[in-house]
N, C-alpha and C positions, 0 to 999 in steps of 0.2 A: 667710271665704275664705282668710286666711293660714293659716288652722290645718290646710290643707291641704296644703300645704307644711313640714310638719313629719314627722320622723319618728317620733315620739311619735304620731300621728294615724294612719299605717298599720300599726304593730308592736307598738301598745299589744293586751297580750295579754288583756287585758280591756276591752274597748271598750266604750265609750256604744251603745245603742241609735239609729239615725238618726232625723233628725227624718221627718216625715209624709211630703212631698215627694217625698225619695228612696226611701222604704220604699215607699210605693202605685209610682215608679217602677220597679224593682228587678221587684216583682213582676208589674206589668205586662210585663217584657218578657221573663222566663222565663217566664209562663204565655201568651204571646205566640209565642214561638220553640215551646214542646213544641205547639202549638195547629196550628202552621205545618208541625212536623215531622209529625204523624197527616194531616194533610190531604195534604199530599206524600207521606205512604206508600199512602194507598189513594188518591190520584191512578195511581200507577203501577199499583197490581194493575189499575184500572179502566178506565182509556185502554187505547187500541190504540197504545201508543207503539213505536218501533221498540226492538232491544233495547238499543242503543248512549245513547238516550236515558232507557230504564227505569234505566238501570245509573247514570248521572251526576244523574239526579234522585231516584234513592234515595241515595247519597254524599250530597247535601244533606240530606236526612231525616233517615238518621243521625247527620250532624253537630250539626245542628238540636238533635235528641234529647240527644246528650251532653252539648250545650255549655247548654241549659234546664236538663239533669239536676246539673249541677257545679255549676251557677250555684243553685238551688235550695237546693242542700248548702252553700255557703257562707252563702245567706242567713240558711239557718238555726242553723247554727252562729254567726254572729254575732249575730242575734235572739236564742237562750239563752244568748248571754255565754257561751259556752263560752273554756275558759281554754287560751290559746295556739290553740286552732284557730278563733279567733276572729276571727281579727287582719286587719285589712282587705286589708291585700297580697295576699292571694287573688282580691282582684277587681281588682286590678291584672294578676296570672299569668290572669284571667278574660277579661279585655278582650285581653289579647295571644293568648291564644290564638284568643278569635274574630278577631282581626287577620289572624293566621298562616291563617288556615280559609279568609278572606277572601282574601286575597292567591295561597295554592294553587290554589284554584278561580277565580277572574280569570285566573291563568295557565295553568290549564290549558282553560279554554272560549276562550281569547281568542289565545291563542300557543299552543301545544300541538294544542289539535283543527283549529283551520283549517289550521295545516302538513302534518298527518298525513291529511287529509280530500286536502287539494292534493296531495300527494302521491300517494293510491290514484287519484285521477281521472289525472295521467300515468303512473302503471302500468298502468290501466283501457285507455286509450289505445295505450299499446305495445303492451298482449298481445290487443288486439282483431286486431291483423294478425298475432300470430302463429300457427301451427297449435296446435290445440286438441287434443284427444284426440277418439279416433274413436271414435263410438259403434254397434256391431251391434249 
């Protein structure tokens, strides 16, 4: 566990192989996320979702998709020991980006839509009394 705490342990550009543990880990959760991502994409062709919902539950699919698909390339590039793009710190910039993915999307379903939702419903409101266009 110390040895995780080393910089030699993330920037060794020839890295060890992981032990079993992490490696069945690892892969369970990129072929977990890309699993998660194809079900989420033809959830939306197939639902009758509205369009505002098809649109923010594909944003997750595709993220889904990228962040399995980069994670994937890391794994494998450190499984063949490849030299320098090996180097574990990529699953550090790995884990922050699904952080960052995370944290966009909580603020935008949770601050962002319910204000702009609140909002259309008192414009909804004012423009119900005002005159509308006339239709012949």
């Amino acid at each position: 566990m110390s040895n995780l705490f080393t910089l030699q342990y993330w920037f060794n550009p020839r890295p060890a192989p992981f032990i079993p543990v992490v490696d069945h880990a690892l892969v369970t959760l990129f072929g977990g996320l890309l699993i998660v991502a194809v079900i989420l994409k033809i959830m939306t062709m197939r639902m009758g979702w509205d369009k505002m919902m098809k649109k923010n539950v594909k944003r997750i699919a595709v993220a889904f998709f990228w962040l399995s698909l980069l994670g994937w390339t890391l794994y494998a590039l450190v499984s063949q020991r490849i030299y320098g793009l090996g180097m574990r710190i990529g699953f550090v910039f790995w884990f922050a980006l699904l952080a960052w993915y995370a944290w966009s999307f909580w603020k935008y379903y949770f601050v962002s839509l319910p204000t702009s939702q609140k909002m259309a419903e008192e414009r909804e409101k004012v423009e119900k009394w005002l005159p509308g266009k006339k239709e012949y």
